[in-house]
N, C-alpha and C positions, 0 to 999 in steps of 0.2 A: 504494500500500500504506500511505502515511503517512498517507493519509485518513481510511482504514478503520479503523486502529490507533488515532486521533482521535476519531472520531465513534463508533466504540465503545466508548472509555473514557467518552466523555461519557454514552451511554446507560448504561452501567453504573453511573454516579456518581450521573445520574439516578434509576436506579430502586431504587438499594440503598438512598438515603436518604429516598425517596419510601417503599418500604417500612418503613424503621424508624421511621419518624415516624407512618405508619398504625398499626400494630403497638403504638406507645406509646400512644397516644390509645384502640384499642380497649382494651388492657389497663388503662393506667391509669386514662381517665377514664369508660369503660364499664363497668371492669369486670366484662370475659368472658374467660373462659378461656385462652389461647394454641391448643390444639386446635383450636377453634373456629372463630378468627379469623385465622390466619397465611394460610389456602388465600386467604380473601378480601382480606386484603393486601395477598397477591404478586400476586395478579388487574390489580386496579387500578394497582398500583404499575407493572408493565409494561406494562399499557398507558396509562396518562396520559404514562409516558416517552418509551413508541413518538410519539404523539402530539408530547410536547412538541421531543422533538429531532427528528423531522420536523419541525417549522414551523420550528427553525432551521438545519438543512440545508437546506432550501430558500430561505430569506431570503439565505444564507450561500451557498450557489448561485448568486442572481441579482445577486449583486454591491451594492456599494455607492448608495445612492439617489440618488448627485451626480452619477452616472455615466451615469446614462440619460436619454438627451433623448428629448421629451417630442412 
């Protein structure tokens, strides 16, 4: 359960800053609207997250690289 409580704060750290940082850049340096561009934000923002904390539950899974003979 301490896993999951873990790897789901991370994904949530992930994507909430992953969104606000999309979100700044359309509004500020595009700008477009907020109406507009939040749907496509949050789009991205979860899945680059799903993504990115995937590749490191998995690395984080396989253990240490000093560990595995070869």
């Amino acid at each position: 359960m301490q896993r999951l409580i873990y790897w789901s704060g991370q994904y949530l750290l992930a994507a909430g800053s992953m969104f606000a940082l999309l979100l700044a850049i359309d509004l500020f340096l595009r700008g477009a609207a907020f109406e507009t561009v939040w749907r496509e934000s949050l789009a991205w923002s979860v899945l680059a997250a799903a993504i990115f904390i995937g590749s490191r539950y998995y690395r984080a899974a396989e253990g240490p690289g000093c560990a595995r003979k070869p």
